[in-house]
Every structure is written in structure tokens, then in C-alpha cells.
C-alpha positions, -999 to +999 in steps of 0.1 A: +625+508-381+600+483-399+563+487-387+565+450-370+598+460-351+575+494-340+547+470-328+573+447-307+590+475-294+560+491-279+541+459-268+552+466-232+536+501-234+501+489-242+505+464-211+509+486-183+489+490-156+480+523-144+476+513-109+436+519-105+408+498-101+378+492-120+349+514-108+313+515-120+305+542-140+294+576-119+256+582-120+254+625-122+221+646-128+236+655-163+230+620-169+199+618-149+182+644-165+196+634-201+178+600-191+144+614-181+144+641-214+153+608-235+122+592-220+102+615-222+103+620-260+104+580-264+070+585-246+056+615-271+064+594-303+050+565-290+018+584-281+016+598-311+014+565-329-025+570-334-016+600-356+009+584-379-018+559-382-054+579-380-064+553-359-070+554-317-056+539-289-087+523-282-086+505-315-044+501-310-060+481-275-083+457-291-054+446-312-028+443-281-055+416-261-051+394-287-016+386-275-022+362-250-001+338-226+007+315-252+020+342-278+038+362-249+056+334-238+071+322-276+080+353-281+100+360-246+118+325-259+128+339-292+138+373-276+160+355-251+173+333-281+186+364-298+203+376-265+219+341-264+227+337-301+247+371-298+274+354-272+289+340-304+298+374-315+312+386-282+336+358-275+349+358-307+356+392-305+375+389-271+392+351-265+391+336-235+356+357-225+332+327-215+296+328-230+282+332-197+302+361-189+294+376-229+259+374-221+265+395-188+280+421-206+254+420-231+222+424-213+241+446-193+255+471-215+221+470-232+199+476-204+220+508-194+222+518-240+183+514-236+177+539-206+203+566-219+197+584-257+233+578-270+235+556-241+261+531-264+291+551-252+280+542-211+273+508-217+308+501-233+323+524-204+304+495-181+310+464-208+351+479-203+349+480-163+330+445-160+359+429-180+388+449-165+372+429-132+375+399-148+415+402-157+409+415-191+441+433-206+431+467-216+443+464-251+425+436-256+393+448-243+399+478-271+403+450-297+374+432-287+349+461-287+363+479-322+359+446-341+323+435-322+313+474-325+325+473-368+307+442-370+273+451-355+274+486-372+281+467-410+252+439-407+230+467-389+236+494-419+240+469-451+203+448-436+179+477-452+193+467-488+184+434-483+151+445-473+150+471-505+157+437-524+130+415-511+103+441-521+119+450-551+091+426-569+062+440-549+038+464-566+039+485-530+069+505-535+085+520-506+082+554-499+109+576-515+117+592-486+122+559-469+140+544-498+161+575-503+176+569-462+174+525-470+203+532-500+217+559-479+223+534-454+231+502-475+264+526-492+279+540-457+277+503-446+296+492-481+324+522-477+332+511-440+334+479-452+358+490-479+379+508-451+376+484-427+393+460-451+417+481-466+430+490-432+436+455-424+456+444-456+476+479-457+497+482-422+515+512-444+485+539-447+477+524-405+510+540-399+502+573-424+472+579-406+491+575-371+520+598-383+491+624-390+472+614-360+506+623-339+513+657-356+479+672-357+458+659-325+490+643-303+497+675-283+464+680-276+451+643-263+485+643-241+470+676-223+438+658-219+457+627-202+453+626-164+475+614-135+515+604-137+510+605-175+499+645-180+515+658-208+536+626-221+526+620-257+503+587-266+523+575-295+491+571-316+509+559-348+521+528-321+489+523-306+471+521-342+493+498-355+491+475-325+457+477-330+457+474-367+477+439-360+455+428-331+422+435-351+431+417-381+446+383-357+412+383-346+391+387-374+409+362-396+398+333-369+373+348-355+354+363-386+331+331-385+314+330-349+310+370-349+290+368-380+268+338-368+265+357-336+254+396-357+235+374-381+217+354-360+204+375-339+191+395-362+173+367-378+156+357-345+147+396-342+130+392-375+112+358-364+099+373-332+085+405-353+069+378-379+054+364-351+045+393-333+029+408-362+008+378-368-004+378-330-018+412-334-030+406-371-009+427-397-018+406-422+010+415-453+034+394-471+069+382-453+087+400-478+071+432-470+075+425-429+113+421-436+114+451-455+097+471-425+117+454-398+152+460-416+146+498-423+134+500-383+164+481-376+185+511-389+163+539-372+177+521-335+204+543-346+186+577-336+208+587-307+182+612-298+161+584-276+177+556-263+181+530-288+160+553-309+131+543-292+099+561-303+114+571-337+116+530-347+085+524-341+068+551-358+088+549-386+083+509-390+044+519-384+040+542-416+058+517-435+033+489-427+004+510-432+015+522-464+018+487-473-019+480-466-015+470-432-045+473-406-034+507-385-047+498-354-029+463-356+004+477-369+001+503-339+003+473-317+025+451-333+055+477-332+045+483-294+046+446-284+078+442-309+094+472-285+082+454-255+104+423-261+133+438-275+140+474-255+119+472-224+125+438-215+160+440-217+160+467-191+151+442-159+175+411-179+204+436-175+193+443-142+196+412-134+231+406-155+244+435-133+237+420-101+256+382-118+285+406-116+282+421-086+279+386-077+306+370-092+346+363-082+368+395-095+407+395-100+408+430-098+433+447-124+441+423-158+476+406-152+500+413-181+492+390-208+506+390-244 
């Protein structure tokens, strides 16, 4: 049987309904406590800034009052720019989701990412169960989230190179330490790439891996399944290969919008720190700024506080001092800068949760093709 004839024969598989509703995800102590110990440690590297700095939070202060109304509010209109901008990627990645609804999902998932450490895997759990309420097929909600998730993680990884390349000129060389993790970064971002498109233009290693995938791991994710289907295989070499085809339909029109959406956000998270850091008075070249921001893009990575919270900012700290940068005011520049984009999102999604609860459901997605 050719792999297209595989992919038609099983389409009917991927649409059925399993005859639940979509539920919000259960709050336990595991994930209580998880929350509070990923916090807490947040809250020790943040404290701690006046050490990586030999400066005091007295001095850090000073620096944070010269962020007044006018600078606070510019910067809330960039951060919310950034959340809007991101839409693009989101409804490219799933057809037919509104941007209204995208940015639901998005402050939404982020808010809960940015209370628990590792907190990406809830947040998609929720981003799933919002759109399975809106008549999302399953499958394509799987779709949507792989190729927005492949896209964020590629831009996300591959930015410190650009930021290597901007300073590349600067007598202020990055730490080799620092440098060292930048590359690091910069070449697992170019080999996913390298899968990622390889996987799409070769449907005949999709199905290799699938074949292995059913051999080696297929009896045991068919004891893991719950319910009616207990025991019955997945058919993984079907299920990749559907996806393989779904993935690449989507990224060959939708390729355009998802990077304006990954790109521009970041950009608009680069403008607010540039403007942030001039509000507190770190007074160092752009290029030097990028640098700084780009590496302490990739340490949001950290999955040991959420949204790596704490280890960003200390991180992005040293790197500005060791470019010359007033401690005190680099101390309060990453603060504010982790003001406007982690705590503030925490109330937004709030907020975007409540639109849901708020909104018109259709319950379970109706079979779509």
C-alpha cells in the first residue's frame, strides 16, 4: 500500500470522537507545591541580583523610581503589542482559529507556563481543552501546536547567533562561558531545522521512523491507553504520516504569517528592553543590548523556574555589567523588563481565562476533514 493510500485509509481513525468532554486541567498539591518551590527559587535568584552585581537593593531602588507613568505606560503598549503581534503565528498554525480567540489561548497558556517551572506542558494541556470547546478537531489541534511549538523553539534558539553577530565587532567580547552556551544554542536550533525539513520533503524515512516507533514503544503506549481503547495498538507509523502530511499543508501556506507572528514579537520584546533599559539608565550600545536580550531570551528555557524566571535575569545582568553597564541600573532594568513580560502576563491571562469561561462553546469538535 503506497504511504498516501495509508494516510486516506486511516483519516477516519484520527476523526473520532472519544465521547468526552473538554475539562480544565485538574489543580493537585503535586502541582501546588511544584508551583510554590518554582517561586520560591525565582524569588532567591532575583534576590540575589545585588551579588551578581556587587551593588545593593538600595542602589537597584534609586534606579527603578526613575521609571515613571509615562515610561510605564509605553512600555505596557509595546508589551501588549508583542502579545497581539504573536496572533499571526497562532492562526496560521491552526485555520479557522480567529485572532481573538489566538490571543485567548495565548495569554492564557502563558499566564499558567509562567506560574508553573516546566509549566509549557499545562498550558498546551489548557491551549488543547480551550479549543476542543471551540469545535477544534483533535488532529488538527496536534498540527497546530507541533508547527507553532517548532517555530517558536527555532527563532527562540537560532536569536543568540544573531546576537553573537552583532557584537562580533565590539572590543567587549562575550564571556566564554556565555558564548560557549550562545553557539551551543545557535547549532541545536540549525539541526532541528535540518530535521524539521527533511521530515517534510521525505514522507519515506516519516514512515521508517513509524515502523520503528510501532515495533519498539507500540505495545507499551497501547497499555498506557485508557477507556474502550486499552490495549488496541495506536498505529504510530499512521498517525505520523498523517501528521507528516498535515504539517507540511500548513507550513507551505502558512510559513509567512507564523514567522511574522515568532519574529515580531520578538522584535517588540527587544524594543520594550531598549526602552526599558534606557528608562533605568544602562547606558551601552544597541548592539550590545541585543546581544544581552537574545542570550536571556534562550535562558526562558530553564524549566527549573517558570519561564526560567530568576535564572534570565541574572544571567542577562552579568552580561550587561561585564559590558560596562551601571550594576545598580542593569539590576533594575532586567527587573522592570521581567515585570512587563512574566508577571504581567499572569493577570492578562487571568483575564483571557475568564473570555473563555465567558464565551459560546460547541462542546466536542464535529468531524471535519
Amino acid at each position: 500500500m503506497q504511504i498516501d493510500d495509508i494516510v486516506a485509509a486511516n483519516k477516519q481513525t484520527f476523526d473520532e470522537d472519544d465521547g468526552t468532554s473538554p475539562t480544565m486541567p485538574k489543580l493537585s498539591w503535586r502541582l501546588v507545591i511544584h508551583a510554590m518551590l518554582g517561586m520560591a527559587l525565582a524569588a532567591v535568584m532575583i534576590g540575589a541580583l545585588p551579588w551578581f552585581t556587587s551593588t545593593t537593593w538600595g542602589e537597584i531602588g534609586h534606579h527603578l523610581d526613575l521609571v515613571g507613568p509615562k515610561a510605564s505606560l509605553e512600555c505596557m503598549g509595546i508589551m501588549l503589542l508583542g502579545l497581539a503581534v504573536y496572533t499571526f503565528t497562532l492562526s496560521a498554525a491552526l485555520p479557522g482559529l480567529s485572532h481573538l480567540k489566538a490571543s485567548i489561548i495565548n495569554v492564557s497558556g502563558s499566564a499558567v507556563s509562567n506560574v508553573l517551572p516546566g509549566g509549557g506542558a499545562v498550558g498546551m494541556a489548557s491551549t488543547y481543552m480551550m479549543l476542543r470547546s471551540w469545535g477544534f478537531a483533535r488532529r488538527n489541534i496536534s498540527t497546530g501546536l507541533i508547527v507553532s511549538g517548532i517555530w517558536n523553539v527555532l527563532f527562540r534558539v537560532g536569536l543568540p547567533l544573531v546576537g553573537i553577530a552583532a557584537v562580533s565587532k565590539s572590543t567587549d567580547t562575550l564571556p566564554s562561558i556565555v558564548r560557549r552556551g550562545a553557539w551551543w544554542g545557535g547549532i541545536i536550533g540549525l539541526l532541528l531545522l535540518i530535521g524539521f525539513v527533511v521530515a517534510l520533503i521525505r514522507p519515506t524515512w516519516t514512515a521508517w521512523l513509524g515502523e520503528q516507533l510501532d515495533d519498539r514503544v507500540g505495545p507499551l503506549v497501547a497499555r498506557m491507553r485508557r477507556g474502550a481503547n486499552k490495549g488496541k495498538p495506536m498505529n504510530l507509523k499512521h498517525i505520523l504520516l498523517d501528521q507528516r502530511a498535515r504539517i507540511s499543508t500548513v507550513t507551505k501556506h502558512g510559513w509567512f504569517p507564523m514567522s511574522f507572528g515568532v519574529i515580531g514579537q520578538l522584535a517588540l520584546w527587544f524594543l520594550l528592553f531598549w526602552r526599558v533599559m534606557e528608562a533605568v539608565h544602562v547606558d551601552l550600545p544597541v548592539a550590545d543590548l541585543f546581544a544581552a536580550y537574545a542570550i536571556g531570551r534562550l535562558m526562558t528555557a530553564i524549566p527549573f523556574t517558570p519561564g526560567g524566571l530568576g535564572f534570565t535575569e541574572a544571567s542577562t545582568v552579568v552580561i550587561l555589567v561585564f559590558w560596562g553597564a551601571n550594576p545598580a541600573a542593569a539590576g533594575a532594568g532586567v527587573v522592570v523588563f521581567a515585570i512587563f513580560t512574566h508577571i504581567a502576563e499572569i493577570p492578562i491571562g487571568a483575564l483571557g481565562w475568564l473570555a473563555w469561561w465567558a464565551m459560546p462553546k460547541t462542546g466536542i469538535a464535529a468531524k471535519v476533514p
